[in-house]
Backbone bond lengths (Angstrom), bond angles and torsions (degrees), N, CA, C in turn:
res aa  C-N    CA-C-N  psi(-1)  N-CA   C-N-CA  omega(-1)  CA-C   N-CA-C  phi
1 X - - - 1.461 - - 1.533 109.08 -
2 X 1.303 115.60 125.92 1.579 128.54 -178.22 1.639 101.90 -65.83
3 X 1.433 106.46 141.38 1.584 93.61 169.01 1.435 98.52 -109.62
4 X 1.651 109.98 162.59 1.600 103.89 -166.69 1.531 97.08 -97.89
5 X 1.219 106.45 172.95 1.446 118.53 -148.06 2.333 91.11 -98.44
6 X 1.468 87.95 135.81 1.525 78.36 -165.19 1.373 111.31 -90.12
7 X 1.518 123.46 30.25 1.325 132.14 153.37 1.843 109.12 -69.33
8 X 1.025 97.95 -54.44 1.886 111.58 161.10 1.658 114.84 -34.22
9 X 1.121 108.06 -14.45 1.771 100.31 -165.07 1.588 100.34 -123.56
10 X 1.292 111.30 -11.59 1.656 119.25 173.45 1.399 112.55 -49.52
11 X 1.387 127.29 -62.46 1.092 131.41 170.59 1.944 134.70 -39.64
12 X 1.739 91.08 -30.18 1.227 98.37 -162.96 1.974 87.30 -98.20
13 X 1.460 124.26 -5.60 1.446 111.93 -155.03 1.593 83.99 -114.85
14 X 1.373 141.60 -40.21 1.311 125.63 -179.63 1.697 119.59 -54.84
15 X 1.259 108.64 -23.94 1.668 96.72 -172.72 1.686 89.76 -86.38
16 X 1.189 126.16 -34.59 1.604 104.33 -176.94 1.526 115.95 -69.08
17 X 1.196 118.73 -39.92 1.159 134.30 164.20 1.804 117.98 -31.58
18 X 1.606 94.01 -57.89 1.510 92.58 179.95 1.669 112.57 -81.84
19 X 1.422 131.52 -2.15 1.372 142.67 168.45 1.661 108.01 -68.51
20 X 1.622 100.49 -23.30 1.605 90.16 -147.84 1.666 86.14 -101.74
21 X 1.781 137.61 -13.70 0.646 164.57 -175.81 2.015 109.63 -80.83
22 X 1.238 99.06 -39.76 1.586 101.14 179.36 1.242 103.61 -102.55
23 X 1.262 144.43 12.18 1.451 135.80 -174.79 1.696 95.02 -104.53
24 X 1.570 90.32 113.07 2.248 97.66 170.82 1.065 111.28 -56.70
25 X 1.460 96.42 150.21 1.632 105.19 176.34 1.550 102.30 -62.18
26 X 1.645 105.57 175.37 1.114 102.78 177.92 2.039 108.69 -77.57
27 X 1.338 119.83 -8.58 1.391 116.25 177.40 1.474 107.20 -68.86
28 X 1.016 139.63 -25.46 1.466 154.64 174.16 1.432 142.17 -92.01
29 X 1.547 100.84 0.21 1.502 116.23 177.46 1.728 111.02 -55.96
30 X 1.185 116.09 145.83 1.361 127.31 176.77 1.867 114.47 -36.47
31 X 0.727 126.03 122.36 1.588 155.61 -155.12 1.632 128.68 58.04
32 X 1.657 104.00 5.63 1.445 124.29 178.76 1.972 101.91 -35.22
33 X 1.116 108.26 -31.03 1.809 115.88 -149.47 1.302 118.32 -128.07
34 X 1.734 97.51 23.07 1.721 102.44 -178.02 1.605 117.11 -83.13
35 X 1.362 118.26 151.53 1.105 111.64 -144.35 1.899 102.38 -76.81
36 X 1.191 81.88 160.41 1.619 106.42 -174.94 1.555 121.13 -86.57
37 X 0.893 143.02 153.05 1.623 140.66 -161.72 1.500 117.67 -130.03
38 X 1.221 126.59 166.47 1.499 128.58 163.55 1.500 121.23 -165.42
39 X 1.111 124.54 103.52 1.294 145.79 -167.90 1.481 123.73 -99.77
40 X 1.370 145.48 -156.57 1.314 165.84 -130.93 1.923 84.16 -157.54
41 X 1.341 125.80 135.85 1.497 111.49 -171.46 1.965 92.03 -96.60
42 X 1.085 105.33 151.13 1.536 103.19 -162.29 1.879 95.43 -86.87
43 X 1.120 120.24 164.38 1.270 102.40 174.57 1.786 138.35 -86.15
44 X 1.862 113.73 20.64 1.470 103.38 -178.55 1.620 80.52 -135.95
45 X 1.268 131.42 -139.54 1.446 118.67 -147.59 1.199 113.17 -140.81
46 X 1.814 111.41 55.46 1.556 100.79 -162.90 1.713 44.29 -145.26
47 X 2.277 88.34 168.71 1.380 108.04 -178.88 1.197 122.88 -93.04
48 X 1.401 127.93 159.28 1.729 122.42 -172.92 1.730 115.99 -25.47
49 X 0.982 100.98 138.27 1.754 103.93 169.46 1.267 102.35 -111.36
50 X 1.601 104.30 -175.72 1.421 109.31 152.58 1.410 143.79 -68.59
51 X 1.366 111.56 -5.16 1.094 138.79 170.80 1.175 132.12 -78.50
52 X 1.343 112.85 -43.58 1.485 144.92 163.33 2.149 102.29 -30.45
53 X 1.274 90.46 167.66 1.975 100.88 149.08 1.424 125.14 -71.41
54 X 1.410 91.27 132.52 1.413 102.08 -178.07 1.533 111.58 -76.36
55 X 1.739 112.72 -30.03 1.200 114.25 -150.37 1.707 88.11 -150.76
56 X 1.547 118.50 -175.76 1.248 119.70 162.66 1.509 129.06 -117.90
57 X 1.016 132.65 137.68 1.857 138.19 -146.23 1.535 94.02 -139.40
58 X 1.378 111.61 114.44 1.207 132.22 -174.05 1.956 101.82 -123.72
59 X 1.503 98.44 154.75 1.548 91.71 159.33 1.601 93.11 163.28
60 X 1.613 95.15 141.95 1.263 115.75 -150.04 1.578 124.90 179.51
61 X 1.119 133.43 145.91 1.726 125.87 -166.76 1.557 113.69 -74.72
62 X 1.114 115.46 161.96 1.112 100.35 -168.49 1.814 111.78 -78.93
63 X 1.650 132.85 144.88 1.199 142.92 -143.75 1.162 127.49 90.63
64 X 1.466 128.01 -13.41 1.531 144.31 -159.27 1.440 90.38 -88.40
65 X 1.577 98.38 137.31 1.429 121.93 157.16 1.565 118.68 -97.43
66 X 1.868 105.72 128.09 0.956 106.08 152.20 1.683 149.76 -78.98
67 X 0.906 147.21 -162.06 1.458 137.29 154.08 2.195 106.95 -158.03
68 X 0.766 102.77 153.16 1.926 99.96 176.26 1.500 91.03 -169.37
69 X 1.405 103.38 -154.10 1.449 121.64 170.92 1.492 94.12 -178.95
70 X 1.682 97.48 149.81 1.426 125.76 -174.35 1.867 110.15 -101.32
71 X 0.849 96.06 117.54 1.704 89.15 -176.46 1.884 106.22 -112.64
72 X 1.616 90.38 139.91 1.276 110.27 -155.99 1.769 107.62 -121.44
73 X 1.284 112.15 91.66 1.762 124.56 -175.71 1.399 107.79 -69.76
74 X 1.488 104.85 141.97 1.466 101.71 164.76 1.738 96.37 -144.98
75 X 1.253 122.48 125.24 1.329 140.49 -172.65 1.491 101.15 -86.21
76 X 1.461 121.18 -29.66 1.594 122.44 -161.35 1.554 111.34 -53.73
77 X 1.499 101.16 168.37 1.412 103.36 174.53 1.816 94.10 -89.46
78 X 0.692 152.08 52.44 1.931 152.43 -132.47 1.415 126.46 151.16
79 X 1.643 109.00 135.08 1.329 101.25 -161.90 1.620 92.83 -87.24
80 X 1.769 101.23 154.65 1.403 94.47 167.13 1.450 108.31 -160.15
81 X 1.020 115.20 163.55 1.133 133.45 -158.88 1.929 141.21 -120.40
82 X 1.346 119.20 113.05 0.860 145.26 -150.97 2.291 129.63 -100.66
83 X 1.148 76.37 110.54 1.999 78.15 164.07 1.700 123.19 -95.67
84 X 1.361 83.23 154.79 2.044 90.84 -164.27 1.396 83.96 -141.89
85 X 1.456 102.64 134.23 1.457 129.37 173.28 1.384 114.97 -136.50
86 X 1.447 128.62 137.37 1.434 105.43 173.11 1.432 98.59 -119.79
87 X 1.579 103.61 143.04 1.224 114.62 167.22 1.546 140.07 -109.88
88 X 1.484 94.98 110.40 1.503 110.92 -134.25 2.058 99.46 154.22
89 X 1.627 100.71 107.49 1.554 98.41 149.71 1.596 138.03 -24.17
90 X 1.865 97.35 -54.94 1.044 85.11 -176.73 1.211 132.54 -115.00
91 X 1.570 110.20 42.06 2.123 122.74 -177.26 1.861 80.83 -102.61
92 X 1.127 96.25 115.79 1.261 135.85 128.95 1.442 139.31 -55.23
93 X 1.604 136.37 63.15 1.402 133.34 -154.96 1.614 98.99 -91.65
94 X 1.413 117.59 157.41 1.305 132.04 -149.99 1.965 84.02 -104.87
95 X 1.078 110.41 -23.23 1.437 115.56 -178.23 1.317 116.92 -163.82
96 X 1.235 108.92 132.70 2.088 119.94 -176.94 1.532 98.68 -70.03
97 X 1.632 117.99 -53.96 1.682 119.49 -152.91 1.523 101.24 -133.78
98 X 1.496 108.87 113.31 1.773 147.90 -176.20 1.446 100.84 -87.63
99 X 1.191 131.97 145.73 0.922 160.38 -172.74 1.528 119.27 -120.14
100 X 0.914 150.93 -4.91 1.522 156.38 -176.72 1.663 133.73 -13.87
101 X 1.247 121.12 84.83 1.567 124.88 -166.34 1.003 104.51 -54.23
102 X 1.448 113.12 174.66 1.539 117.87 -173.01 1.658 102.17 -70.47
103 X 1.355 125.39 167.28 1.261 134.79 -159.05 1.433 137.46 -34.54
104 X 1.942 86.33 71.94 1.413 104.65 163.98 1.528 91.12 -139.56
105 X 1.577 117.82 -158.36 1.151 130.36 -160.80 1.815 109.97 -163.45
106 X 1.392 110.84 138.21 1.178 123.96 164.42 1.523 148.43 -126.68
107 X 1.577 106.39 145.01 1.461 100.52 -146.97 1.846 99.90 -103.17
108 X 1.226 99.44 126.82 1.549 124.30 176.41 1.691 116.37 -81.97
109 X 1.117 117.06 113.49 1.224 123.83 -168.10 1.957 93.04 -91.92
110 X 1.510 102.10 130.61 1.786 110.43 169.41 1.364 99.04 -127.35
111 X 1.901 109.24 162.83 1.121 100.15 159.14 1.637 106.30 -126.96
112 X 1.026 120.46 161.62 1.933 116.53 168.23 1.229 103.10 -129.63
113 X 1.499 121.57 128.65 1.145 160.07 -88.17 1.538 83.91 -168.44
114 X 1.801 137.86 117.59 1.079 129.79 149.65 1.306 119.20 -120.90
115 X 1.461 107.22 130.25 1.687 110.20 -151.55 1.626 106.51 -73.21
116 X 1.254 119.17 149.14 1.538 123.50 174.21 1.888 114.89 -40.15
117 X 1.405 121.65 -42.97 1.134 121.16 -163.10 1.613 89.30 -98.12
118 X 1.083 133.79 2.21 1.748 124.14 173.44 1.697 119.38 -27.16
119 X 1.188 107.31 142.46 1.754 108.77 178.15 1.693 102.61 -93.14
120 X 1.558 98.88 115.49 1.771 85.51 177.81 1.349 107.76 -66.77
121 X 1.160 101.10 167.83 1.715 125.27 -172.83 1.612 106.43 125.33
122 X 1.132 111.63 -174.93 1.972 118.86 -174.43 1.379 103.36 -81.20
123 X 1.342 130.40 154.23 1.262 146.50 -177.36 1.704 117.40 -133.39
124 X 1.049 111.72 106.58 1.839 94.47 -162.44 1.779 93.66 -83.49
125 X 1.395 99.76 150.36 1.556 99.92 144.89 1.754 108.89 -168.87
126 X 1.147 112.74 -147.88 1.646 101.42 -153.85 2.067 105.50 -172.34
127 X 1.153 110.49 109.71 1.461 128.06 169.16 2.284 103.23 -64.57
128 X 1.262 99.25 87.53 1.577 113.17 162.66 1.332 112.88 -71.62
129 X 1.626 106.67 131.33 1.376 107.78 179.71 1.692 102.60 -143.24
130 X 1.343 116.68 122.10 1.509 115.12 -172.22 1.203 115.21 -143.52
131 X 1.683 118.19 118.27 1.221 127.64 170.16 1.659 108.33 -137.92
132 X 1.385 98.98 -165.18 1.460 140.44 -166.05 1.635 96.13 -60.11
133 X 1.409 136.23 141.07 1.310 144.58 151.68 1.625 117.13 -150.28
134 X 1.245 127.40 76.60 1.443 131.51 151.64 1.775 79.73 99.43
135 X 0.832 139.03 -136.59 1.742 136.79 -161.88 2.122 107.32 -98.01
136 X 1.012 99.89 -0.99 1.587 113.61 151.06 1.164 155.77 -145.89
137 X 1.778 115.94 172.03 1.141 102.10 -156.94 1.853 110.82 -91.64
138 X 1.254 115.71 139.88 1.692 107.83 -173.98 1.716 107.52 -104.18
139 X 1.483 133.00 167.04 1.078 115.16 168.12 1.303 102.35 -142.11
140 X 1.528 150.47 151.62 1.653 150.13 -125.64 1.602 80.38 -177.68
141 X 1.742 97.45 102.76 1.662 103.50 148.73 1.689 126.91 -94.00
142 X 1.467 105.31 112.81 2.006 100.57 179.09 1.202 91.61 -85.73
143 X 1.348 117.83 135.18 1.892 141.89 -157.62 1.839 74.87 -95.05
144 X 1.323 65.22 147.61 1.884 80.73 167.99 1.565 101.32 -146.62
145 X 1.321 88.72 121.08 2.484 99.58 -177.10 1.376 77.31 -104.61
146 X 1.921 105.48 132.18 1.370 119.78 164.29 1.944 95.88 -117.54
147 X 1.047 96.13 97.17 1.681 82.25 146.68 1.736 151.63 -118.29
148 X 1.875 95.04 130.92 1.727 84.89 -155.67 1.331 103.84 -101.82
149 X 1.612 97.07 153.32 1.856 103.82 -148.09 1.505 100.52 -112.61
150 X 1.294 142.26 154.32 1.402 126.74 175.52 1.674 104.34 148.00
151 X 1.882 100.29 1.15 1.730 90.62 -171.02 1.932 93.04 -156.98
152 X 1.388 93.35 -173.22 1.390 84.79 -170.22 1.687 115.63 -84.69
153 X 0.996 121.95 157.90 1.960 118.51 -174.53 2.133 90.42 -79.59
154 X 0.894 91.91 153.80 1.233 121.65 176.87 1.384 147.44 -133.59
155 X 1.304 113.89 31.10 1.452 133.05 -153.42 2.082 109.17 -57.90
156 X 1.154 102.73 105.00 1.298 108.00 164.71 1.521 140.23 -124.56
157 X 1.459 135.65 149.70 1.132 113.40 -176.04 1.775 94.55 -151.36
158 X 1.480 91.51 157.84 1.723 104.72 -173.51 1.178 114.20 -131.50
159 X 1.829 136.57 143.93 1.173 115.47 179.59 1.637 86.19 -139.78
160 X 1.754 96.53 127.20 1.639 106.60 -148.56 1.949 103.60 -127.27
161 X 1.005 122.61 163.54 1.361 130.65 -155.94 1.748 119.79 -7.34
162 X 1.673 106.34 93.15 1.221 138.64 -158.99 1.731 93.63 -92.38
163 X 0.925 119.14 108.59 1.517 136.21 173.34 1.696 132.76 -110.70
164 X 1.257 119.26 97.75 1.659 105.02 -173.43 1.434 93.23 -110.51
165 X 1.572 105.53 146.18 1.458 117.81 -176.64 1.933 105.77 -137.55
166 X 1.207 114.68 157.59 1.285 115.49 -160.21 1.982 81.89 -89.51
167 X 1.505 92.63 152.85 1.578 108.42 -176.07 1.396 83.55 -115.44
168 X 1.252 154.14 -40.02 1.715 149.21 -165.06 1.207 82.97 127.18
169 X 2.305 96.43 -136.78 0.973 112.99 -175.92 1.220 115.28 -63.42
170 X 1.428 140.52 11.41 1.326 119.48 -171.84 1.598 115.49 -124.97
171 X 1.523 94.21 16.03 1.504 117.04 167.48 1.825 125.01 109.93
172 X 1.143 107.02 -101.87 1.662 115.24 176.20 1.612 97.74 -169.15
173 X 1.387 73.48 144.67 2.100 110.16 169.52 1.371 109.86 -92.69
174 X 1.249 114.86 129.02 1.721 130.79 -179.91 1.599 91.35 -118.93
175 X 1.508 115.02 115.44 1.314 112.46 -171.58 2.007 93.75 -137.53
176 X 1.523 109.94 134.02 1.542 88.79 -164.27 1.707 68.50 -146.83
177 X 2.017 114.05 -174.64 1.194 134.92 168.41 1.672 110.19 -121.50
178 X 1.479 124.88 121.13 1.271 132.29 -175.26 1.928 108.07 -94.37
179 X 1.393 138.74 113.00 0.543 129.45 -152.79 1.729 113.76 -139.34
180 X 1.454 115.71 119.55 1.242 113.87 177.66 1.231 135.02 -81.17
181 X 1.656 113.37 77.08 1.925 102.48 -179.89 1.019 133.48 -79.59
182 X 1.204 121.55 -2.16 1.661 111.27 151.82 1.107 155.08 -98.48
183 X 1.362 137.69 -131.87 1.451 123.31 -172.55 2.003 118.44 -106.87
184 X 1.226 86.40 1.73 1.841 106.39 -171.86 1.163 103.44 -112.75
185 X 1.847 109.82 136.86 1.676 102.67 150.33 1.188 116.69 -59.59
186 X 1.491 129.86 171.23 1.299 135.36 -170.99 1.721 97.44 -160.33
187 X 1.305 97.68 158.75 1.327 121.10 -170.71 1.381 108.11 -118.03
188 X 1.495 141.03 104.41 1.481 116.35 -150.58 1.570 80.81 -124.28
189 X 1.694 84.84 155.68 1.689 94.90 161.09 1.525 108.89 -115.41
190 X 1.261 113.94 169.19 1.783 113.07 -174.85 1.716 92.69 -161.31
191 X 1.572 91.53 136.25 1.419 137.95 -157.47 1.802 100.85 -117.59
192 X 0.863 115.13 152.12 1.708 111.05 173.52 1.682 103.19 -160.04
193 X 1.296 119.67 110.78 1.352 146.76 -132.57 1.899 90.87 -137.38
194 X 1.433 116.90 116.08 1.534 126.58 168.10 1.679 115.31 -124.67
195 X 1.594 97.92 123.44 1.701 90.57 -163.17 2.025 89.04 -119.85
196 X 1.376 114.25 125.79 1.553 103.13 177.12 1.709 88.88 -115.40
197 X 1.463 89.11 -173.47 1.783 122.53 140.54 1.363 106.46 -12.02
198 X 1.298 124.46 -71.53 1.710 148.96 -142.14 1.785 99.02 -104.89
199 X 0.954 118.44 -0.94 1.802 108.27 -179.32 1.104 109.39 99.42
200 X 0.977 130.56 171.53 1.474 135.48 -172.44 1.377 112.23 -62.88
201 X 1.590 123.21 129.31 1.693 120.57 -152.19 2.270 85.10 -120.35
202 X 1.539 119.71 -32.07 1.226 90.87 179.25 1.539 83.37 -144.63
203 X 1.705 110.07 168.61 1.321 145.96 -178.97 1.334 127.38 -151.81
204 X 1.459 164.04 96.73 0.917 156.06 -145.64 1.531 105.34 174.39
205 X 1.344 115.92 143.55 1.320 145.84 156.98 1.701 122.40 -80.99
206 X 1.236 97.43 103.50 1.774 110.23 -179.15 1.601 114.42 -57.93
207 X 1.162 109.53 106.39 1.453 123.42 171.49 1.501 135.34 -63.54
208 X 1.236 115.78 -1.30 1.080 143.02 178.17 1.495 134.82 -115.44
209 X 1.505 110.12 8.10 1.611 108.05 -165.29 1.108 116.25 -68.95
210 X 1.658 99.88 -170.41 2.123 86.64 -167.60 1.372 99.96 -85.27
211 X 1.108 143.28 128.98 1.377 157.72 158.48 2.004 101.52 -19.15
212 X 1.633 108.89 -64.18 1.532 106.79 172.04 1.470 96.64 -130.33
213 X 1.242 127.85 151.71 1.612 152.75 144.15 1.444 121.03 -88.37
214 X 1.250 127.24 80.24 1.274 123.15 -169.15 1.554 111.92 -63.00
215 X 1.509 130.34 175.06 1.111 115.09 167.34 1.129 138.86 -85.00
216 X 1.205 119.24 154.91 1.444 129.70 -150.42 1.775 125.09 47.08
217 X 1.134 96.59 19.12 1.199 123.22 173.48 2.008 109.66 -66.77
218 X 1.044 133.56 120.10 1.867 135.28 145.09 1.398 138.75 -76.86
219 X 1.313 128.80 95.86 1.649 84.85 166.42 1.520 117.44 -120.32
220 X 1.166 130.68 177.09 1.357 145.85 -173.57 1.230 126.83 -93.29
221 X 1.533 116.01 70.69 1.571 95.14 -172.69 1.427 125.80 -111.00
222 X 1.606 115.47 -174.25 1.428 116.22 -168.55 1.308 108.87 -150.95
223 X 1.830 105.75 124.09 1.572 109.52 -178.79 0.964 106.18 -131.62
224 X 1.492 97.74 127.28 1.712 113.48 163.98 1.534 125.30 -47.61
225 X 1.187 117.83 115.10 1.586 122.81 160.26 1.679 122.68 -87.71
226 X 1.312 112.59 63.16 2.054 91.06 -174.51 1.168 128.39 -53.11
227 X 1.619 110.80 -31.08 1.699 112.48 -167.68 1.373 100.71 -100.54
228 X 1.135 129.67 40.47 1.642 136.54 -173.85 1.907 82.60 -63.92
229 X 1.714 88.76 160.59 1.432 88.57 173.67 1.173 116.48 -97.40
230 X 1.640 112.03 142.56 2.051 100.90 -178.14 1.822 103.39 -82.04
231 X 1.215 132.80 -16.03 1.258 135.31 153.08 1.256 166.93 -155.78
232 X 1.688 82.74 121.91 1.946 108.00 -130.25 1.516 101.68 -152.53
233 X 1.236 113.31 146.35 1.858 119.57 -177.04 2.333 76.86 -127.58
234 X 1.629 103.36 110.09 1.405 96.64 168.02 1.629 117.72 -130.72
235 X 0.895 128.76 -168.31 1.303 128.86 178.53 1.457 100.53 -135.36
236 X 0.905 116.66 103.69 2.197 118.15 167.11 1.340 98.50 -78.40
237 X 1.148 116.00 135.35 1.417 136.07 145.48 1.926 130.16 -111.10
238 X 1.418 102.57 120.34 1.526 103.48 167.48 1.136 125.78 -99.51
239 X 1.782 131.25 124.50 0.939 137.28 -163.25 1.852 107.54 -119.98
240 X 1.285 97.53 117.04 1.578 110.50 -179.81 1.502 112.89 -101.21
241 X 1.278 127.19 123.43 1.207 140.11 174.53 1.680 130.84 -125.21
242 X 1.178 116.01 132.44 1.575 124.90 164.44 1.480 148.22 -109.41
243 X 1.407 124.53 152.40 1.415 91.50 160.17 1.235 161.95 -46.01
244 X 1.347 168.10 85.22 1.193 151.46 -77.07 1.511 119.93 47.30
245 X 1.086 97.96 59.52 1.856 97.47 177.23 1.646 124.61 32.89
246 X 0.863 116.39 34.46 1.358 148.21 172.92 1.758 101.72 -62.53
247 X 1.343 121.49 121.71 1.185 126.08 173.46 1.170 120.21 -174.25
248 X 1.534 102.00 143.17 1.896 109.63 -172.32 1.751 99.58 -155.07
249 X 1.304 90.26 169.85 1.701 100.62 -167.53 1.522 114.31 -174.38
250 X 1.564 106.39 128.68 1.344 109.23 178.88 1.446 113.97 -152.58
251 X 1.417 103.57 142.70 2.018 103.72 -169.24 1.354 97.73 -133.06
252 X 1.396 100.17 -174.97 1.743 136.91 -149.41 0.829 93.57 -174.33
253 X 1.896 97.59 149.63 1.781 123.98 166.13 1.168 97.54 -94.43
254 X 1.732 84.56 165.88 1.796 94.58 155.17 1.593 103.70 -162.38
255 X 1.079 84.57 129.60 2.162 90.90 -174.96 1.606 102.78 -114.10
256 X 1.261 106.74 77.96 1.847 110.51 -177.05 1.712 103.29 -24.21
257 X 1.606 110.79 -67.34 1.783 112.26 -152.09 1.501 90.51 -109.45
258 X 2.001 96.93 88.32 1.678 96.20 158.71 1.299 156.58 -50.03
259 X 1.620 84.51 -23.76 1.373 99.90 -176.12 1.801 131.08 -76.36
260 X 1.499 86.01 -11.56 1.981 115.77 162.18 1.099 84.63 -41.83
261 X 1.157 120.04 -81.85 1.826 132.67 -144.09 1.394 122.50 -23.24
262 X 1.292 101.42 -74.22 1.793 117.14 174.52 0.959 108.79 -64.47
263 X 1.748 160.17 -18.57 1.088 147.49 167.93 1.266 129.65 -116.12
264 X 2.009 111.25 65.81 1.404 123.79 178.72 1.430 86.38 81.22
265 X 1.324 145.70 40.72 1.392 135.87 165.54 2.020 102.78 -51.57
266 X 1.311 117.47 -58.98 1.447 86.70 171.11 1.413 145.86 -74.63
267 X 1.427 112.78 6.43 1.022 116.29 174.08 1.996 108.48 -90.00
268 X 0.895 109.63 -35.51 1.604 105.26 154.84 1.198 127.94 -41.25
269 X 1.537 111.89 -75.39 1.533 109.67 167.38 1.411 125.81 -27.58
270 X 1.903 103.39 -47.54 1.269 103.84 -161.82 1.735 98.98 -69.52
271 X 1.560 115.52 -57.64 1.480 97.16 160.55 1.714 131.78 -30.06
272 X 1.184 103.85 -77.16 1.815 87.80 175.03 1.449 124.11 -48.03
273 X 1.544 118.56 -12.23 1.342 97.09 177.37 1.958 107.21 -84.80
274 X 1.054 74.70 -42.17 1.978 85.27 172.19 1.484 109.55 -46.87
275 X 1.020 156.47 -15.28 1.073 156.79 164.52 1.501 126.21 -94.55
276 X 1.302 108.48 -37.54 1.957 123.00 153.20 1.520 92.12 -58.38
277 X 1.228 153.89 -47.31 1.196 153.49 -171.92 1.484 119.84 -50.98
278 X 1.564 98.62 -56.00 1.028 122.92 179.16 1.438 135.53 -77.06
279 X 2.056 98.16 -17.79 1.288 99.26 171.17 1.969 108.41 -105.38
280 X 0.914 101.88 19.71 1.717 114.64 175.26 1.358 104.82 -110.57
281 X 1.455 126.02 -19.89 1.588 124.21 168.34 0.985 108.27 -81.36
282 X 1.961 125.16 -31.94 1.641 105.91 171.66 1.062 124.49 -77.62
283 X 1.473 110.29 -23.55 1.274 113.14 -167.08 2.004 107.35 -74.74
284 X 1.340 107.49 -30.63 1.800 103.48 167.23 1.427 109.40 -65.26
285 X 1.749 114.34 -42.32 1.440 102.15 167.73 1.437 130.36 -53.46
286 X 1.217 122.41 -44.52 1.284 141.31 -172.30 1.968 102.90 -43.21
């Protein structure tokens, strides 16, 4: 009996070959690696909903012990495994490293601890939880609002070295610091107000503010001006506001074409304004 020549069998062994090559392991089958969760643990024995806490809300005098638990989902077909940190002095976690079977979930008992000499007002901090998801690692902060009670609320806010700088053609930068000095989160709104030569050149409500400013909290922000005027001596002002009559405010110049300045710079203006004058009187005449 001839044996057949095993150039003959090439054809028939590469396509199985490459079948047996694309089929996932079984650790990787389709939903093996869906993402994992960590919540506020709800209080009866099914896992966070939507209904549930988003976050954790504490409040209490200062010395008071807390207690909760953090509950930690895993949907996978695979056990996996998890670190918990709290950030914050005083969270206390019942355990650093979770273990989590395939699609169930486990609840981590913490405690927070508020020290005798505590400053009342809100205290932010946050239950970290970081593991494994498909070829990386993810990390999920549950916010934790502590507020300690025992003194009076104090809601303050500051809006501190306000800077506008010319961008060119694409106008001016309004760059200022938003700042929380008191003892409450706050929810601020911000206004940005331009008064020149010529009448008021901008007005607008910032669409973007921070949702909360915790205390003693900063941030740094930056707003585009495009239609800034190219000639104009103005003053911007930013105005930060809260609930509870909460209010602060801080401005800056900006003189786009410096070089006006030193040579009769107000007598220019006063010309160009005389002529904006003059072409808004014909134009009502007209």
């Amino acid at each position: 009996m001839r044996r057949r020549p095993v150039r003959l069998l090439v054809p028939v062994l590469v396509p199985v070959l490459l079948c047996v090559a694309a089929t996932p392991a079984p650790a990787a089958l389709a939903g093996d690696d869906r993402p994992w969760s960590a919540a506020p643990a709800p209080a009866g024995t099914e896992a966070p909903g939507p209904d549930d806490r988003a976050s954790f809300y504490l409040e209490g005098a200062p010395g008071t012990a807390f207690t909760d638990k953090l509950s930690v989902v895993n949907p996978a077909d695979h056990e996996r495994s998890f670190a918990l940190r709290g950030d914050g002095s005083w969270i206390a976690l019942a355990r650093r490293q979770v273990r989590v079977p395939a699609r169930t979930r486990a609840n981590v008992p913490f405690t927070v601890t508020v020290p005798g000499d505590a400053e009342p007002g809100d205290h932010p901090g946050a239950v970290v939880v970081s593991g494994e998801e498909g070829r990386e690692r993810r990390e999920v902060r549950v916010r934790l609002a502590l507020r300690v009670s025992g003194g009076p609320a104090l809601p303050a806010l500051a809006v501190e070295n306000v800077r506008v700088s010319s961008a060119g053609s694409r106008g001016a930068v309004i760059r200022y610091a938003l700042v929380n000095r008191g003892n409450r989160a706050l929810a601020p709104r911000l206004a940005l107000r331009a008064d020149g030569i010529f009448g008021t050149v901008l007005r607008r409500t910032v669409a973007d503010a921070p949702a909360e400013l915790l205390p003693g909290r900063a941030v740094r922000r930056v707003e585009r001006w495009p239609d800034a005027p190219r000639l104009d001596s103005v003053t911007v002002r930013v105005t930060a506001t809260a609930a509870g009559g909460v209010r602060a405010s801080g401005s800056g110049s900006y003189t786009p074409v410096r070089w006006v300045l030193p040579v009769g710079g107000g007598v220019v203006l006063a010309l160009v304004g005389g002529v904006v004058l003059l072409v808004r009187r014909w134009r009502c005449g007209a």
